[in-house]
LUMFI-846517 format. One line per 2 residues: number of its first residue (from 1); for each residue x, y, z of C-alpha. Coordinates in nm, 4 decimals. Layout:
N
NUM) X:Y:Z | ...
This chain:
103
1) 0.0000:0.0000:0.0000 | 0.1106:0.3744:-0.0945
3) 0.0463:0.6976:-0.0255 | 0.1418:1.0295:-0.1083
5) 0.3323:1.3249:0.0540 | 0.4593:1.6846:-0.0104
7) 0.8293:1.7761:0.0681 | 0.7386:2.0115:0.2924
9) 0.4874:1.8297:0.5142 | 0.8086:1.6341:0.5670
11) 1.0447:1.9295:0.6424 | 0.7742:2.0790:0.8540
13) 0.7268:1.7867:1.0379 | 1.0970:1.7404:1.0631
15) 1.1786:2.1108:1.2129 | 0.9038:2.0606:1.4501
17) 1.0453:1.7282:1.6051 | 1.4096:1.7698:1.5741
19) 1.4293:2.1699:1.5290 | 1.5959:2.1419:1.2132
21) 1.5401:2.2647:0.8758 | 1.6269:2.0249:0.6106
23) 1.6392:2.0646:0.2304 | 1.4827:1.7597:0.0522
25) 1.6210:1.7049:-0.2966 | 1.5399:1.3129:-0.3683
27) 1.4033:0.9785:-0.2177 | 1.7267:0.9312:0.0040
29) 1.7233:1.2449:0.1675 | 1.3239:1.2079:0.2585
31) 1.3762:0.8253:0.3515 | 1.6526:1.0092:0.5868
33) 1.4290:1.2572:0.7275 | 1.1405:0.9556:0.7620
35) 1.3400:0.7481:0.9336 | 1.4095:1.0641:1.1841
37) 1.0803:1.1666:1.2395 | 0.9367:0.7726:1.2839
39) 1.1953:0.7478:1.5546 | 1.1358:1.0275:1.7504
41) 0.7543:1.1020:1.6941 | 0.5598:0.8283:1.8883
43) 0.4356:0.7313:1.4958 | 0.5025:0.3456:1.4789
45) 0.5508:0.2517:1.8977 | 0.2579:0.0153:1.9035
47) 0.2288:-0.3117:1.8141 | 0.1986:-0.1932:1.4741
49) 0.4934:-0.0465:1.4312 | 0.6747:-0.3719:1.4779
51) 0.4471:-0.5208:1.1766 | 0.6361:-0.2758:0.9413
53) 0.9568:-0.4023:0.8070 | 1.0483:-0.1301:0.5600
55) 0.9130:0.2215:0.3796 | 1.0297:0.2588:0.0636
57) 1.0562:0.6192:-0.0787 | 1.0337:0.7102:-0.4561
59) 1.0204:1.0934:-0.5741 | 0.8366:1.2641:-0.8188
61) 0.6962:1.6265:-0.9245 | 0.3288:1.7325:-0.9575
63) 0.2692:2.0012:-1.1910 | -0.0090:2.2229:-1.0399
65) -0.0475:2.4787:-1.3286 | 0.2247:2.4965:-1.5531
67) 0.5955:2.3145:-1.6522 | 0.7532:2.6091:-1.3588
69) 0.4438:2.5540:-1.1364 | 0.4790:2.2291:-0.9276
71) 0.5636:2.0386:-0.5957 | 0.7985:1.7465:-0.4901
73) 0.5943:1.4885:-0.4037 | 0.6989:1.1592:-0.2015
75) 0.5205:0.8282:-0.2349 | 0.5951:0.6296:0.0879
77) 0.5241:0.2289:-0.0262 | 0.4812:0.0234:0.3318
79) 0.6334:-0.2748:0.3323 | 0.4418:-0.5191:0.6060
81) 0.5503:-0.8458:0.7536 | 0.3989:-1.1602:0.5773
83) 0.0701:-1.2322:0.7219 | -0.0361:-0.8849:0.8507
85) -0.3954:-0.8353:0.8237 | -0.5456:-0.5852:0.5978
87) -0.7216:-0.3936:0.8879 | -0.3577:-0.3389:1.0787
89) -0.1778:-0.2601:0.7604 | -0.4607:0.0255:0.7307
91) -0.4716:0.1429:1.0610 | -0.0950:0.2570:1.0560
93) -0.0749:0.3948:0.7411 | -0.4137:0.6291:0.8453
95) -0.1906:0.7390:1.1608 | 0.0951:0.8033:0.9382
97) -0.1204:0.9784:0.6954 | -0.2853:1.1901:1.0060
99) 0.0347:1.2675:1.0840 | 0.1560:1.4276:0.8087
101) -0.1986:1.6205:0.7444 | -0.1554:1.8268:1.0663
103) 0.1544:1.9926:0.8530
């Protein structure tokens, strides 16, 4: 399962946990500033969490208007532990979702 999010509900999210400001320029540097804000945010500390083995990170750019007129967009793919149920697997990704909507 996938969803989307915009580089800078990530830096916002980022300079409000670790007081930093980060520049995101690909997939490594958001999987960096993920992995930082899973850690330290209590995203992922129940027995959820543990169900997750990986998030994989891919980048790409939505155009809103025009060619000079768009946003870096993340899609975070979940990878789950074989066997997960369907209902777990969709109750963390809506917290991590939540999460990122309050930036």
């Amino acid at each position: 399962m996938k969803i989307k999010v915009e580089q800078a509900k990530i830096v916002k999210a980022l300079r409000d946990i670790e007081g930093i400001g980060v520049i995101l320029e690909n997939a490594n540097d958001a999987k960096e500033a993920l992995d930082l804000i899973m850690r330290k945010s209590e995203l992922l500390k129940g027995g959820e969490g543990k169900k997750l083995k990986d998030i994989k990170v891919t980048a790409s750019q939505e155009y809103k208007t025009s060619a000079v007129d768009y946003s870096l967009i993340f899609t975070l793919e979940f990878v789950f532990a074989s066997g997960v149920f369907t209902d777990t697997k969709v109750a963390l990704i809506k917290e991590v979702q939540e999460f990122f909507d309050k930036y």
